[in-house]
C-alpha distance (Angstrom), angle and dihedral (degrees) to the residues before:
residue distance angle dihedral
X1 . . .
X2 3.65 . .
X3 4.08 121.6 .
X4 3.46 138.1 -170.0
X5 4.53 124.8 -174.2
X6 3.53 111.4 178.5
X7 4.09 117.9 -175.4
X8 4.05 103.5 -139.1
X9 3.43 109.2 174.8
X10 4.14 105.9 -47.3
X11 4.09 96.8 -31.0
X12 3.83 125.7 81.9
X13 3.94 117.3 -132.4
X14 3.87 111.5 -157.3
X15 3.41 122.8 -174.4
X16 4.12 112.1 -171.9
X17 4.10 124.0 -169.5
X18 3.44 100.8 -163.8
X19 4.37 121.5 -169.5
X20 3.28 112.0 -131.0
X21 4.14 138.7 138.8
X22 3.84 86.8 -144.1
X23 3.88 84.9 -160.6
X24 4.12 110.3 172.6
X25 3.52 123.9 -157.6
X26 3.73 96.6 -89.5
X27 3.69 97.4 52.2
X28 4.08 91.1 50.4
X29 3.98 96.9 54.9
X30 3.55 77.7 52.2
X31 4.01 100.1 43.3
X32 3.78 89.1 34.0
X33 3.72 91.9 -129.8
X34 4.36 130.2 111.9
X35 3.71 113.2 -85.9
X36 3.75 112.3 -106.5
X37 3.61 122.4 176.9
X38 3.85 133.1 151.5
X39 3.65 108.3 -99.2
X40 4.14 99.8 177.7
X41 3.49 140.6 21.8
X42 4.19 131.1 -170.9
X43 3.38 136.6 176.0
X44 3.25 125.4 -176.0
X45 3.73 136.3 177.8
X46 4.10 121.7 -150.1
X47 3.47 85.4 -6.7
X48 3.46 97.2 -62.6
X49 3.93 116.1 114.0
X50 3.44 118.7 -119.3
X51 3.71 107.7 169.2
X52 3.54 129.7 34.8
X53 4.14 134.5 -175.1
X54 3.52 143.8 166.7
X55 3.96 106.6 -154.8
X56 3.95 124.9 -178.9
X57 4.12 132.1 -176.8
X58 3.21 99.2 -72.6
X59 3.99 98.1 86.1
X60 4.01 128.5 88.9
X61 4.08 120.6 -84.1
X62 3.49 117.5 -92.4
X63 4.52 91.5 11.3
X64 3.78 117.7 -154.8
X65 4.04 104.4 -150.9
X66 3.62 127.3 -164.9
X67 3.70 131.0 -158.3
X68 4.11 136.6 144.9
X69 3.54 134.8 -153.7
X70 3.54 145.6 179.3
X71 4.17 132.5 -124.8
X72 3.67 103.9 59.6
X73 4.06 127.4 101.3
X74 3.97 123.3 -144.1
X75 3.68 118.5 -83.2
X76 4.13 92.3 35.0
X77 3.04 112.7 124.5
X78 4.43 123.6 -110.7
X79 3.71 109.6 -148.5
X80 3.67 119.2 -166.0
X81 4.13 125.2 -174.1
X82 4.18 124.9 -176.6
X83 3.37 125.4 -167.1
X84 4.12 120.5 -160.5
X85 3.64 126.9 -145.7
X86 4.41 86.4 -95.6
X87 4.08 85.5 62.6
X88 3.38 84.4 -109.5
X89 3.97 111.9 143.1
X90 3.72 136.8 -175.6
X91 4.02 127.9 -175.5
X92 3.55 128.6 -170.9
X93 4.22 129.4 -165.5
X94 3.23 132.2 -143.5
X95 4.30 137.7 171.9
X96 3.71 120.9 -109.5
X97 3.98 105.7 -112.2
């Protein structure tokens, strides 16, 4: 997972590369692997969520997402946590620039 928070004027921009197969049901009969496919993403900052999405199969391997915000100061630091269809969940950290 690769993140970027950039302070431009009072909003944050984030831009998040997340690494993920993003295989669907479909796909995996045909790959003869287990479907796994990001499901949720958070990110919070202080604690306090700021962003908030339910995702499913149906978007591209690997997905860059973009979203911005306001409330946050540079140098706090942007948390962000996904959880797959498996329950299995990652989370990454990064600074505010």
């Amino acid at each position: 997972m690769k993140i970027k928070a950039k302070l431009k004027g009072q909003t944050i921009k984030v831009k998040a590369l997340f690494n993920s197969a993003m295989v669907g049901k479909e796909e995996a009969i045909k790959k003869k692997t287990v479907p796994s496919f990001i499901t949720h993403i958070i990110a919070k900052v202080n604690g306090e969520t700021v962003y908030e999405v339910s995702t499913g199969p149906f978007i591209s391997k690997n997905p860059l997402f973009k979203f911005q915000f306001v409330g946050a100061a540079k140098g706090d630091s942007l948390e962000i946590i996904t959880t797959d269809n498996n329950g299995k969940q990652e989370q990454g950290t990064t600074k505010i620039k």
